[in-house]
KOLMARKE-896811 format. One record per residue: residue in one letter; x, y negated, z negated of N, C-alpha, C in turn. Coordinates in steps of 0.001 Angstrom, whole numbers, padded with zeros to 6 digits, always signed. Example, Ala and Ser with C-alpha at 12.3 -4.5 7.8 and 13.67 -1.06 7.14 Angstrom:
BEGIN
a+013190+005690-007800+012300+004500-007800+013200+003300-007800/s+012850+002250-007080+013670+001060-007140+012900-000030-007870/
This chain:
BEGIN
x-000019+019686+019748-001246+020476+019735-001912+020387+021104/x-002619+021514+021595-002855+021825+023195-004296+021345+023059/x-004841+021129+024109-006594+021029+024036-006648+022170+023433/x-006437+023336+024253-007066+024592+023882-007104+024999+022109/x-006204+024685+021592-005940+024330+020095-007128+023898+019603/x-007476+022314+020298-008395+021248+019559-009655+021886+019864/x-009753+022692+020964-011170+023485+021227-011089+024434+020111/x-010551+025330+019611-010287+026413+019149-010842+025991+017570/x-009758+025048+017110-010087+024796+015694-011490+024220+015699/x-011943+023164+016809-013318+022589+016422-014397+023889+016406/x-014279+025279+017533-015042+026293+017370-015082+027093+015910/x-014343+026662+015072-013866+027764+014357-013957+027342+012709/x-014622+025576+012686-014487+025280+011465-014845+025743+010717/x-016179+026883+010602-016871+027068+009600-015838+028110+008866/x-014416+028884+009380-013548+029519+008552-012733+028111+007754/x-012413+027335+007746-012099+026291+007604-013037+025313+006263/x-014167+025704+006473-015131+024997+005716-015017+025891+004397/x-015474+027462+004717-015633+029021+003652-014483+028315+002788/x-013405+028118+003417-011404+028766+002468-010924+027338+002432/x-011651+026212+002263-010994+024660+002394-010557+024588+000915/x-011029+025365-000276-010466+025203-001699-009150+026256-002129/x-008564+026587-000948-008314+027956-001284-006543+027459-001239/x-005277+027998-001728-004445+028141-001566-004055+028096-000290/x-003000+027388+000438-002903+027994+001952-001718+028749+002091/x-000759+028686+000857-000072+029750+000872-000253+030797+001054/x-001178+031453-000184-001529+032441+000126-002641+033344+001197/x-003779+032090+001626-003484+032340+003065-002984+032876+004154/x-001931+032267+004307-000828+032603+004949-000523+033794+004988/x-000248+034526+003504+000322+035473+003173-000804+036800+003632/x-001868+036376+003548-002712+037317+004130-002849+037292+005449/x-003196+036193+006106-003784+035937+007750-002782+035932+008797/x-000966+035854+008095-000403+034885+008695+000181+035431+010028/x+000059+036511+010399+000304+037403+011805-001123+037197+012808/x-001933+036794+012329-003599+036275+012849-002817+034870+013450/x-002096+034473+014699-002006+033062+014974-003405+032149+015379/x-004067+032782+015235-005106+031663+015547-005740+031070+014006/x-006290+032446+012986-006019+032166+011276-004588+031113+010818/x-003637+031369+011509-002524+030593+011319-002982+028694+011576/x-003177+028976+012198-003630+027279+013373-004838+026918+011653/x-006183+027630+011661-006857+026750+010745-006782+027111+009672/x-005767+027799+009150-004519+027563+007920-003990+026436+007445/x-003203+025658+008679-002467+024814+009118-003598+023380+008437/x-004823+023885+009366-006043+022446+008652-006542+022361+007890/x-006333+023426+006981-006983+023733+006045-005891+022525+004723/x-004748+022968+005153-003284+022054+004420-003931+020687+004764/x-003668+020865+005498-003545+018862+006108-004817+018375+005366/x-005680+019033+005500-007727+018400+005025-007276+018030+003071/x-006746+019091+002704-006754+018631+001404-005615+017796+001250/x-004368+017869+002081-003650+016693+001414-004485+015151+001792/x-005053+015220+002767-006068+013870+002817-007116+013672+002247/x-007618+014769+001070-008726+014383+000180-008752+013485-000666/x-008010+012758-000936-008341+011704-001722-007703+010142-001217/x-007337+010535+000043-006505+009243+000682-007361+008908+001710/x-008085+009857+002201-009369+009565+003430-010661+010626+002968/x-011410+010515+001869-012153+011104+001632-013212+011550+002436/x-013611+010150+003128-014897+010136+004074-014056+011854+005415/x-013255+011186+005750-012269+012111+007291-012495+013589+005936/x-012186+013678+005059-011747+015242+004781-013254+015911+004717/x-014446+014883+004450-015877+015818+004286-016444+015945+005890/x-015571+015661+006491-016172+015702+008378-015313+016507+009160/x-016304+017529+008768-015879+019032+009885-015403+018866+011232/x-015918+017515+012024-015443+017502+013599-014014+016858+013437/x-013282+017066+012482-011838+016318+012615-010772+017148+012777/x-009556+016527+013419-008717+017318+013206-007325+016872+012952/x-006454+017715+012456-005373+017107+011935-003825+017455+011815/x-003353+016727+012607-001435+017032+012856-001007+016825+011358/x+000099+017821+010865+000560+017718+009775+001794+017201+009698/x+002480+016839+008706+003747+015889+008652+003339+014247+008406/x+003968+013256+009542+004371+011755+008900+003086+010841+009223/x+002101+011341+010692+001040+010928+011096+000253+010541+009947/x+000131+011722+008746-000787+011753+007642+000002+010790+006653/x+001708+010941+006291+001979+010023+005743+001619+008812+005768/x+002115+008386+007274+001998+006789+007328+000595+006121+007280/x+000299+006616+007641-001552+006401+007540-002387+005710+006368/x-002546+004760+006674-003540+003837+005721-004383+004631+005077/x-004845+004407+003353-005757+004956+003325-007158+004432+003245/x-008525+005402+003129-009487+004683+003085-009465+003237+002489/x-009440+003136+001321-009774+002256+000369-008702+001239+000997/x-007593+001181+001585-006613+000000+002343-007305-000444+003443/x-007686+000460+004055-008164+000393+005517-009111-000410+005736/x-010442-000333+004420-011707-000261+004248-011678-002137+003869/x-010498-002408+003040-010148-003817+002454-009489-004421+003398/x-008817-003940+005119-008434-004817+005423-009614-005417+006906/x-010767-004380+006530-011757-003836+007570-012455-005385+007217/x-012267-006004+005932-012941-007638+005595-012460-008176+005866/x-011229-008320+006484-010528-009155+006168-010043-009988+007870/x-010059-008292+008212-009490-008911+010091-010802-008632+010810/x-011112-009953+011675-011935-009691+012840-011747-010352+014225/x-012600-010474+014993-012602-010944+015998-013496-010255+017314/x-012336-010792+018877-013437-009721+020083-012960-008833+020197/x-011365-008631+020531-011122-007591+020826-009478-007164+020064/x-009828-006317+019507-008959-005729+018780-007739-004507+019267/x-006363-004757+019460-005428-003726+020272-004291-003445+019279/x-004667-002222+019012-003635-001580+017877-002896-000710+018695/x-001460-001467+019005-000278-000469+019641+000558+000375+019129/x+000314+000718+017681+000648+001956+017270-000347+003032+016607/x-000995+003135+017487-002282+003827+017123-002539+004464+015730/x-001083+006166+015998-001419+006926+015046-002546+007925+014768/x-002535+008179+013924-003713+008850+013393-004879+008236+013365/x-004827+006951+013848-006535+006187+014215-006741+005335+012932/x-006503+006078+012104-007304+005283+010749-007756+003783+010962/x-006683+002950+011031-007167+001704+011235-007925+000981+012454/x-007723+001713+013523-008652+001506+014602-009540+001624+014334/x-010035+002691+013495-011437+002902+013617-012107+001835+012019/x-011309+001988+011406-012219+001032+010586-012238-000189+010422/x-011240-000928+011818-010852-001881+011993-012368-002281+013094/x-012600-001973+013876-013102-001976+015112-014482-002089+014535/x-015236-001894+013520-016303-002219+012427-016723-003817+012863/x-015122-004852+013154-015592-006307+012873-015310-006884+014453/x-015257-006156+015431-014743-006315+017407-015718-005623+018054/x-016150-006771+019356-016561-006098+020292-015888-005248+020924/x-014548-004972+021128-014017-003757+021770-012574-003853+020952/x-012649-002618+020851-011043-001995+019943-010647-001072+020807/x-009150-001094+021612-007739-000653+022323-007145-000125+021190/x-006694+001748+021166-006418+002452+020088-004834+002708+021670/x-003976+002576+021008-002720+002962+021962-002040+003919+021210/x-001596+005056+021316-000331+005924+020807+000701+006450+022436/x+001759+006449+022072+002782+006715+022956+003031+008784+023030/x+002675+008993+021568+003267+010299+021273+001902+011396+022045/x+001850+012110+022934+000864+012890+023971+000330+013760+022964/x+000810+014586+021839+000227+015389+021010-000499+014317+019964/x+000128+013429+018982-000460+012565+018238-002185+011946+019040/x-001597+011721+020388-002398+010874+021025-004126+011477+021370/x-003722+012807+021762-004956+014219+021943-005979+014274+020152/x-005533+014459+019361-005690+014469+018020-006598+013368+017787/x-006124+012150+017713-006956+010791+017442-007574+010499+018439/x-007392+010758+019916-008531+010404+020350-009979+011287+020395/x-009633+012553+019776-010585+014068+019902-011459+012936+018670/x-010459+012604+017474-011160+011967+015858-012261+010125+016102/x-011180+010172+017566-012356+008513+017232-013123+008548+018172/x-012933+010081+019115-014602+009829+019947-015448+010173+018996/x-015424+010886+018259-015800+011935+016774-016321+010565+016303/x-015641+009604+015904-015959+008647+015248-017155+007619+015912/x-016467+007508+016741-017100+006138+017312-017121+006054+018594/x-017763+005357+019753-017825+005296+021033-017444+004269+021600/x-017344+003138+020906-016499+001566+020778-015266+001893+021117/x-014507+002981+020574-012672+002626+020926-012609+003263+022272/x-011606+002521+022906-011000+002888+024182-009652+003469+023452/x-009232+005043+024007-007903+005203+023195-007101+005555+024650/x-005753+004736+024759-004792+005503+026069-003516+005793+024847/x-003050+006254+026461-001586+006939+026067-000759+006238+026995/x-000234+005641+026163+001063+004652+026552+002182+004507+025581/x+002993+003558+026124+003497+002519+025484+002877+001164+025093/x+002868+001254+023950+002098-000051+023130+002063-001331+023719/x+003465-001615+023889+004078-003021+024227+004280-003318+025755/x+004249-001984+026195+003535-002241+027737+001946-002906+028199/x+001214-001814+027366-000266-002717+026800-000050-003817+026493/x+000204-004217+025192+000027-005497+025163+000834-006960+025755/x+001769-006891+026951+001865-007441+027995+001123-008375+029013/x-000066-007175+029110-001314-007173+030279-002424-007510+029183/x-002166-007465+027586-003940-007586+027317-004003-008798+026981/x-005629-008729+026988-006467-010333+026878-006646-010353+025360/x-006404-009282+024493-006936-008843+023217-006593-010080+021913/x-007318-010386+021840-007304-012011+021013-006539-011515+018958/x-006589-009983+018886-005974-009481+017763-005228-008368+017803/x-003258-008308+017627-003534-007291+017734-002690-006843+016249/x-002858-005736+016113-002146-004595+015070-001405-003946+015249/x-000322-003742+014365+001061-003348+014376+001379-002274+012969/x+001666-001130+013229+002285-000824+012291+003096+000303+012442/x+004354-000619+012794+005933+000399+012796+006681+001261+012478/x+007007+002411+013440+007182+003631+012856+008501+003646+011955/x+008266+004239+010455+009461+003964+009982+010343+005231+009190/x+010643+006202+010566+011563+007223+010509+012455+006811+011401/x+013782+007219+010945+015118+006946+012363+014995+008735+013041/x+015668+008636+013732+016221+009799+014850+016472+010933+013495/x+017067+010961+012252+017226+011701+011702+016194+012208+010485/x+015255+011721+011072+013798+011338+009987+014365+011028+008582/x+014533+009728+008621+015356+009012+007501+014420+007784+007065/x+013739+007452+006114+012559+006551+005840+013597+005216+006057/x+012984+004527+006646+013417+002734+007135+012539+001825+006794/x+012955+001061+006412+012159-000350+005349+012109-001157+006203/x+013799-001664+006524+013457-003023+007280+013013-003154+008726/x+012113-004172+009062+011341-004358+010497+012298-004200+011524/x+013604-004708+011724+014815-004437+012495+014723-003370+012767/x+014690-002047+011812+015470-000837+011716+014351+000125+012455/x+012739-000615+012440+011644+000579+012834+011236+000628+014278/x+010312+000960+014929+009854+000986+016152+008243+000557+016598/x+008316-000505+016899+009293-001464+017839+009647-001880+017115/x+010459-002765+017066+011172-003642+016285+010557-005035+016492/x+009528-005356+016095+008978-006741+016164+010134-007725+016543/x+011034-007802+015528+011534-009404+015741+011945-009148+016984/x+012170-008287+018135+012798-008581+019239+011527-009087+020343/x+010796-008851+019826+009284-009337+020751+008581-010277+020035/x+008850-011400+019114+007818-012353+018410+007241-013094+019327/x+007597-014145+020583+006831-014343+021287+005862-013984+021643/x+005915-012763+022070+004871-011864+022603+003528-011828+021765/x+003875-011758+020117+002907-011557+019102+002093-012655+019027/x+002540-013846+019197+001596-014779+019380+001201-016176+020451/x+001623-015194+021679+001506-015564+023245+000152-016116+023176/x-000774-016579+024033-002331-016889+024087-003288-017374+023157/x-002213-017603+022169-003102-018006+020750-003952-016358+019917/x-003368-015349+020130-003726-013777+019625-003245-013861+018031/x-003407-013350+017176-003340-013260+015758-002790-012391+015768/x-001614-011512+015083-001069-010238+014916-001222-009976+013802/x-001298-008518+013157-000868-008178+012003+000252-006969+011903/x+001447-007459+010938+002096-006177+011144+002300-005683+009694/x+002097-004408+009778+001955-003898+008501+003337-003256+008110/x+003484-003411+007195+005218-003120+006533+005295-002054+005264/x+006346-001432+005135+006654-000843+003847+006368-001617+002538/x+005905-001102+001559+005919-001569+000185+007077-001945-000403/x+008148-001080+000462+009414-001372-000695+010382-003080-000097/x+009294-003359+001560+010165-004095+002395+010350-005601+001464/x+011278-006264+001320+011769-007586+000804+010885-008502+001731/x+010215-009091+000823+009108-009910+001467+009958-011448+002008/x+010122-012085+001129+011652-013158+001218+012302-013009+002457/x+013298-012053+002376+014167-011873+003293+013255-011472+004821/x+012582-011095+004746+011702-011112+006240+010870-012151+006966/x+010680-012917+005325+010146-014381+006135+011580-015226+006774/x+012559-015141+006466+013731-015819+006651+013602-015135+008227/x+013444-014437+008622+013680-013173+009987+012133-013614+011050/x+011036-013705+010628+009726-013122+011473+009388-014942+011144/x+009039-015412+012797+008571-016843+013134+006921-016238+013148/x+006335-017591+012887+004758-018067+013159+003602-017047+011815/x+005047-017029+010456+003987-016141+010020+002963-016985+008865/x+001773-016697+009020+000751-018008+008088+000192-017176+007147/x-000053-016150+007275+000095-015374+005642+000479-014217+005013/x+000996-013155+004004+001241-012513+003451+000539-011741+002691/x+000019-010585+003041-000693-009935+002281-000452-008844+001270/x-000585-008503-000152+000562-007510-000770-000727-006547-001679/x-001199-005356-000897-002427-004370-001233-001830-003327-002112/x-002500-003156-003151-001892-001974-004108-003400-001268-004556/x-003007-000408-004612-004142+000540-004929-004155+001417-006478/x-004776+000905-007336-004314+001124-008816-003011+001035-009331/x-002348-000152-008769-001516-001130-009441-000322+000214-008758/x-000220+000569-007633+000626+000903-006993+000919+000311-005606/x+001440-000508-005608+001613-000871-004016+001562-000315-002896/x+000691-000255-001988+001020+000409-001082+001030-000044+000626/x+000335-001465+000622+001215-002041+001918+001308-003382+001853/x+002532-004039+002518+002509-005897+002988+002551-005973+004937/x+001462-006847+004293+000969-007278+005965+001146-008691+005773/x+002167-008620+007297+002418-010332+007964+000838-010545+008801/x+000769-011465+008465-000342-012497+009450+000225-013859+010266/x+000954-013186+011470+001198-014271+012527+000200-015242+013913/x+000702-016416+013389-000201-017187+014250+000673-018293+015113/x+000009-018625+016341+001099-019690+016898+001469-021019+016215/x+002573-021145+016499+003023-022830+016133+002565-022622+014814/x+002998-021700+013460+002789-021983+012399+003973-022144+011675/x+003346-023668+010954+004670-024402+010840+004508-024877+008956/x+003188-024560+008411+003255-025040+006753+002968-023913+006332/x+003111-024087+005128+003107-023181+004071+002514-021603+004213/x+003064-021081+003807+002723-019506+004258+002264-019060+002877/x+000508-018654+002957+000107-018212+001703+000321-016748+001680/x-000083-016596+000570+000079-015246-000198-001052-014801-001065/x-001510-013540-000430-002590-013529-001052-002338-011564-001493/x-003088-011766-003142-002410-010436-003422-003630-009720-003381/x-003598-007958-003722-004764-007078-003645-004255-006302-004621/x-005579-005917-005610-004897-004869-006230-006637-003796-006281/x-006803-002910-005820-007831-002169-005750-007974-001291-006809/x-008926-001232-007265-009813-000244-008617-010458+000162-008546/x-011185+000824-009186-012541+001604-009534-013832+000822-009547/x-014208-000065-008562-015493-000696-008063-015569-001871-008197/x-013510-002594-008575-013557-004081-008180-012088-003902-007938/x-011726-005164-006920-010671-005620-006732-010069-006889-007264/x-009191-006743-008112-008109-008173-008078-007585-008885-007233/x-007567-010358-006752-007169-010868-005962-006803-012449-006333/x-005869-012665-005835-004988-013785-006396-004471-014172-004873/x-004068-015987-005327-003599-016429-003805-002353-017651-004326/x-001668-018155-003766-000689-018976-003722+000224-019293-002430/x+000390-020501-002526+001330-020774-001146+003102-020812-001583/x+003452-020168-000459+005040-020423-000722+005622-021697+000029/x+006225-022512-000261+006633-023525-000271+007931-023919-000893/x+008573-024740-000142+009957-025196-000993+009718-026987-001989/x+008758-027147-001416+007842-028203-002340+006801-027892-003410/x+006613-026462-003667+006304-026860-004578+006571-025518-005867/x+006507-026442-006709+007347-025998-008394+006481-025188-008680/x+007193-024134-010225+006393-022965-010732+006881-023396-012041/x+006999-024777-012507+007597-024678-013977+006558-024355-015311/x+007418-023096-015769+006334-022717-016726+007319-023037-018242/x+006668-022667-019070+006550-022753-020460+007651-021233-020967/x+008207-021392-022187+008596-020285-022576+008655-020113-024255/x+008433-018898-024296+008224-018862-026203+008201-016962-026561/x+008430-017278-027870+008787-015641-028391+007171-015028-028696/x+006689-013699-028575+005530-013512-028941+004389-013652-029525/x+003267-014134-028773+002515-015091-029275+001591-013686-030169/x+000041-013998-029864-000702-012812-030058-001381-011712-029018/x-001074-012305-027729-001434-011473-027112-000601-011378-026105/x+000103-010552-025386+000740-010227-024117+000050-009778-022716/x+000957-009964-021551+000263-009596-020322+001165-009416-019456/x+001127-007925-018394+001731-007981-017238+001218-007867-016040/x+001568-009090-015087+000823-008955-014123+000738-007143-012810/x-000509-007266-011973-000448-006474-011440+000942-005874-010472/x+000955-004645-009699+002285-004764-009161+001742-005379-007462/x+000837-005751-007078+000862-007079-006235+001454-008328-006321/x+000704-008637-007577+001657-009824-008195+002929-010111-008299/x+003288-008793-009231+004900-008802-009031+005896-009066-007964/x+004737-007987-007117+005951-008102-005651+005962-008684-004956/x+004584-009796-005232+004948-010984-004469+005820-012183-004476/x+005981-011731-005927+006907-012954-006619+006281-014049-006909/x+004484-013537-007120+003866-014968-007521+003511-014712-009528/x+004039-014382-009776+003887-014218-011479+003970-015412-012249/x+004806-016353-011699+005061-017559-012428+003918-018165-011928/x+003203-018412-010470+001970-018828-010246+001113-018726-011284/x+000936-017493-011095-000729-017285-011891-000274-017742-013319/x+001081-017315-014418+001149-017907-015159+000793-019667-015471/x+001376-020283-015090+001694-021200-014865-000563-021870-014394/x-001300-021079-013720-002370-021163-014114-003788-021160-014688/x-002879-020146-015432-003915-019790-017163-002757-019982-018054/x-001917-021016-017800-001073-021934-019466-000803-020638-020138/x-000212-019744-019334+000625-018524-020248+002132-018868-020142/x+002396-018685-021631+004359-018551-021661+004767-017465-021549/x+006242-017527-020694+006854-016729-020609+008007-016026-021600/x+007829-014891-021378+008917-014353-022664+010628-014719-022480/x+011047-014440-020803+012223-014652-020531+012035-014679-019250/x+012928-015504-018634+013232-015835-017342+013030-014455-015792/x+013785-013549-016731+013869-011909-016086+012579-011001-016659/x+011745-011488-017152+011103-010454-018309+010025-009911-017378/x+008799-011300-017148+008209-010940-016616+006591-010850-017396/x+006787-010798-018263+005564-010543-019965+005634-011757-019699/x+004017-012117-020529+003369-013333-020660+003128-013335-021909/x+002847-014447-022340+002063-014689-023586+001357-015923-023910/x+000083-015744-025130-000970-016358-025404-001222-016561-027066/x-001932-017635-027160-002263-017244-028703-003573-017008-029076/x-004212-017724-027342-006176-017072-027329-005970-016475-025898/x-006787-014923-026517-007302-014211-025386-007569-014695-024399/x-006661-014533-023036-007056-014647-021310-008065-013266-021092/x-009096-013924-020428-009950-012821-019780-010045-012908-018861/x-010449-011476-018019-010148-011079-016660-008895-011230-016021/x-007676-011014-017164-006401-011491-016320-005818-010442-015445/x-005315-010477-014176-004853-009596-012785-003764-008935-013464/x-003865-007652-014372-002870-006594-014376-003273-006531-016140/x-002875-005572-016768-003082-005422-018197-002585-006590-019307/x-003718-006088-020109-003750-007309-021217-003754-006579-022605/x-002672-006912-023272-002197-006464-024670-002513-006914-025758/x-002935-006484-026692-003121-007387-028388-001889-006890-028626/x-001008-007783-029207+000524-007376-030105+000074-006861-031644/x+000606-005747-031725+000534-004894-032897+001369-005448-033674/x+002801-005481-033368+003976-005533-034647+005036-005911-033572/x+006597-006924-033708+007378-006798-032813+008662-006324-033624/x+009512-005522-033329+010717-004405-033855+012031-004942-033411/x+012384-004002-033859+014129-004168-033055+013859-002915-032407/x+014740-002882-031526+014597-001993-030730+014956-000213-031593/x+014863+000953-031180+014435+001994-031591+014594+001937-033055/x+013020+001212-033635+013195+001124-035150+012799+002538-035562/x+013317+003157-036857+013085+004137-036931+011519+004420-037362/x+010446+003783-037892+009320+003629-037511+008298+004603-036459/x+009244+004060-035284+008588+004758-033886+009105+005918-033580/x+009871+006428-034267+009958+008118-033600+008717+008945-033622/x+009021+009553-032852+008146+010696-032833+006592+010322-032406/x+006530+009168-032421+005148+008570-032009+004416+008473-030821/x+003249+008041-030953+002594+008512-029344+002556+006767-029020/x+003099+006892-027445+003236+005538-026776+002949+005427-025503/x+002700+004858-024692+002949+004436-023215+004173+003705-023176/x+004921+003682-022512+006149+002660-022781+006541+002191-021127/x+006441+000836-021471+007033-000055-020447+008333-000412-020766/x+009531-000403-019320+010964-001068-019663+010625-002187-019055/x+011059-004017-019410+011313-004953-018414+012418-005880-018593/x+013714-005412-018243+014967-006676-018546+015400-006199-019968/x+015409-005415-020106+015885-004388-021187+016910-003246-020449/x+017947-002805-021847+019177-001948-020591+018364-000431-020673/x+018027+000027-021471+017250+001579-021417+016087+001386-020477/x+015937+002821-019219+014944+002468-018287+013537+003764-019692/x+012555+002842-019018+011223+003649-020084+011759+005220-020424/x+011829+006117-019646+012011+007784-019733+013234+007823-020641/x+014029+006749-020426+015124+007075-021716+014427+006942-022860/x+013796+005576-022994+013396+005457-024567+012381+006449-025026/x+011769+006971-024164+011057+007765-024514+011807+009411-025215/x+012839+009297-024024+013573+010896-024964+014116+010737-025592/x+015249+009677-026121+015284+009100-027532+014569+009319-028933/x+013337+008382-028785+012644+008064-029856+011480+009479-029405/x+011917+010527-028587+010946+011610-028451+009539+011433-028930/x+008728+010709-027639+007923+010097-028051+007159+010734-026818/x+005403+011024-027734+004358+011760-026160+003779+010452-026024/x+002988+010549-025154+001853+009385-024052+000822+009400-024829/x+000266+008159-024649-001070+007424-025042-002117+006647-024674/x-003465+007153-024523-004030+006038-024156-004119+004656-023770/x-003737+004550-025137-004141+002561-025120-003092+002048-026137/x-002292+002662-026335-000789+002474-027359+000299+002275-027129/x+000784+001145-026475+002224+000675-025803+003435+000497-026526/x+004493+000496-025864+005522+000387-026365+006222-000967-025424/x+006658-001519-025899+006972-002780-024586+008648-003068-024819/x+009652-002595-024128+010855-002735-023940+011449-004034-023516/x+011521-005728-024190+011813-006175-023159+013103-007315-023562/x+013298-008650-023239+014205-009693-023602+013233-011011-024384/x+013581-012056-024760+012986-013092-025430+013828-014288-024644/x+013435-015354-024917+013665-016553-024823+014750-017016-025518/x+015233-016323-026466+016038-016260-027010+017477-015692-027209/x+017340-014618-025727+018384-013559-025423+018133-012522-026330/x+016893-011884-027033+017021-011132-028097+016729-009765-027498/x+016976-008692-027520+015969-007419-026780+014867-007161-028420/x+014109-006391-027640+012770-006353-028866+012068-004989-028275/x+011394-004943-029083+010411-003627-028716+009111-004306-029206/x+008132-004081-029019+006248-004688-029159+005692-003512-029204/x+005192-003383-030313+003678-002492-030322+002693-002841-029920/x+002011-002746-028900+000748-003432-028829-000738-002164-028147/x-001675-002971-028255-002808-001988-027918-003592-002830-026355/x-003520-001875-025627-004076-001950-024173-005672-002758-025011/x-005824-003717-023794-007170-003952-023822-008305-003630-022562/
């Protein structure tokens, strides 16, 4: 995108503002020989696919916005906003800039925040959005890791581009750009704190085996959907690497912590369905701290692989849904056809959407179906009611 572009669309929002609810297909189909109608067409797309991932950015007319992976990769508010508590310091240098997001709501807790992007069009865009924003960020156009070479910046931020040459989505830190592990020194040269932010789907395990000096683990989900793990590297860190989970809601967050350690044990309890069931959040899960938190509200486990908890007095406030057991079955008892369910699979061979077209069964509120194994090697099915 040209200045003349970024002049053009900022002159021109109020067509932009009129047609922001509007189809942009069809749009298109009307304006679409109009190339300049074409251009805030184009923002008109991008504004609503970011309405509910950057709410605050989509109600602010002075923005503007490259369409495609910029918007993908991009933190959203409510991530951004939770990690805006979490990291501070003086000076803050985020060498993969991006679309800004986290610069700018990072830079909330620093006397000076360094916004770096390498890409000259990406780079025009976010810096047009965080003078827009703020007067605190310094944004260049570089190479990241050239910057941070020369900086004094006591924090910096990382988050790796993860398309290959054939725009092919890449998980592991090896595979993205930069490739951290070939620069870890660097990350925590001067006593500087890094954070590098990773895929949801990335193997948390297998990367601590890979990435030195890391002291904690962060695993953010946003209505029990995961959506990022951040390393927290520090020098000479040499004990236990905690783990601390996030799971964001509707005007509270879940949060849970545990250290990983080869000293210390998760031995829990195991037994067939008590009266109440529980599965932890998918933070939890993916942190692999489930046996933790079990293990500290004296919940048994159903099976080794399962993953379900159980109780015989109500846990309250427990991190991910909490079940009253209705009835426990054999699996597709004839009973449940046709019935209305939510259905969870866990360590069971049918994945949920099967059992569901099976036992042709619609969705439910607060009415589960629970697919799973026992302590016993048994598979089972659970009726139970959401609490």
């Amino acid at each position: 995108m040209t200045q003349n572009e970024i002049d053009f669309i900022c002159k021109n929002n109020s067509f932009i503002k009129e047609l922001i609810s509007q189809d942009p297909v069809k749009l298109l189909f009307k304006h679409g020989k109009d190339e300049g109608k074409k251009l805030l067409i184009g923002q008109i797309a991008s504004r609503q696919r970011i309405k509910k991932k950057l709410p605050s950015w989509y109600d602010n007319y002075n923005l503007i916005f490259l369409p495609g992976l910029s918007l993908e990769q991009s933190s959203s508010e409510d991530t951004a906003t939770l990690k805006a508590k979490l990291i501070s310091g003086k000076h803050l240098l985020d060498i993969t800039g991006g679309l800004g997001v986290d610069s700018y709501f990072l830079s909330h807790n620093f006397e000076q925040t360094t916004y770096v992007e390498q890409n000259p069009e990406l780079f025009k865009v976010a810096s047009h959005n965080l003078s827009s924003l703020s007067k605190r960020i310094r944004t260049v156009c570089d190479d990241g890791l050239d910057i941070l070479k020369s900086s004094d910046a006591d924090v910096v931020y990382i988050d790796p581009y993860r398309r290959d040459s054939s725009n092919q989505k890449m998980v592991s830190l090896a595979d993205c750009e930069p490739n951290v592990l070939d620069i870890q020194p660097l990350l925590t040269q001067r006593k500087r704190i890094t954070y590098i932010k990773a895929s949801p789907m990335l193997s948390i395990h297998s990367t601590l085996e890979e990435l030195q000096d890391v002291s904690e683990v962060w695993i953010i989900s946003n209505r029990n959907e995961c959506k990022e793990v951040i390393f927290k590297l520090q020098e000479n860190q040499d004990s236990a690497v905690k783990v601390r989970t996030f799971n964001l809601g509707l005007g509270e967050t879940e949060e849970f912590e545990f250290e990983l350690s080869p000293n210390v044990k998760t031995d829990i309890s195991f037994s067939e369905p008590l009266t109440y069931l529980y599965e932890p959040n998918a933070s939890i899960l993916k942190s692999g701290g489930q046996d933790f938190l079990a293990k500290k509200l004296a919940l048994n486990k159903l099976h080794p692989n399962s993953n379900f908890f159980t109780s015989s007095e109500k846990v309250d406030d427990f991190q991910g849904k909490s079940f009253e057991i209705i009835e426990v079955l054999t699996p597709f008892h004839p009973s449940l056809k046709k019935g209305r369910f939510n259905v969870i699979s866990r360590n069971f061979p049918k994945k949920a959407n099967e059992i569901e077209k099976k036992l042709k069964l619609l969705s439910h509120k607060e009415d589960y179906l629970l697919a799973t194994k026992t302590i016993g090697e048994k598979h089972i099915f659970i009726k139970a009611k959401l609490l």
